[in-house]
Steps between C-alpha positions, in 0.01 A plus 500: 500500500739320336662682177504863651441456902559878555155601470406291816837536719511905451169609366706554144332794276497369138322585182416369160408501123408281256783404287250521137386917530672589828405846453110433442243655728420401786129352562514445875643405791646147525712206716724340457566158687681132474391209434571394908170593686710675766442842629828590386452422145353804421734719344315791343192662608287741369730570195325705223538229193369487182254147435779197490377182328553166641868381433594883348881573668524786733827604630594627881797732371782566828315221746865454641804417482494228788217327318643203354753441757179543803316191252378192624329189413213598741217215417734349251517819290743555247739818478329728191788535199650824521555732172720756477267791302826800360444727185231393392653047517378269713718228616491194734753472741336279723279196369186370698527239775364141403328219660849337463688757683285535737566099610848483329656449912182269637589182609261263573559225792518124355257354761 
């Protein structure tokens, strides 16, 4: 909902893999959703997946290219960092949002 709103606005096809044995087989079908409780948070479904352990990385390879710039700070969220993943590197070219930016431009009334 609001780090890759795609998915809900066009019915977006992704897919996935975990980022520690990508290549693993699969175990079953799985889901995958946000953290919003909103219909649209559900990115993935029935996606044959290997067993992922709580807090294990997975990685949504080609989810878009509007992603980042379609972002919001739905319920306060803050924009995911972005790496840039090219022979085999992995580099961050955008950091995570903070608490602070999020309120960096509030201003609160003095009365």
């Amino acid at each position: 909902m609001a780090d890759n709103p795609r998915h809900a606005l066009y019915r977006a096809r992704y897919s996935c893999l975990t980022v520690d044995q990508p290549l693993a087989e699969p175990v079953g079908p799985v889901s995958i959703a946000g953290p919003y409780c909103e219909s649209g948070d559900v990115l993935i479904e029935q996606l044959p997946l290997r067993a992922v352990q709580e807090d294990e990385l997975i990685a949504i390879p080609v989810c878009g290219a509007y992603q980042i710039s379609m972002s919001s700070n739905y319920n306060g969220a803050r924009r995911p960092a972005v790496l840039m993943v090219a022979d085999g590197q992995v580099q961050l070219i955008q950091a995570r949002e903070t608490t602070a930016d999020l309120t960096r431009r509030d201003a609160l009334p003095e009365a």
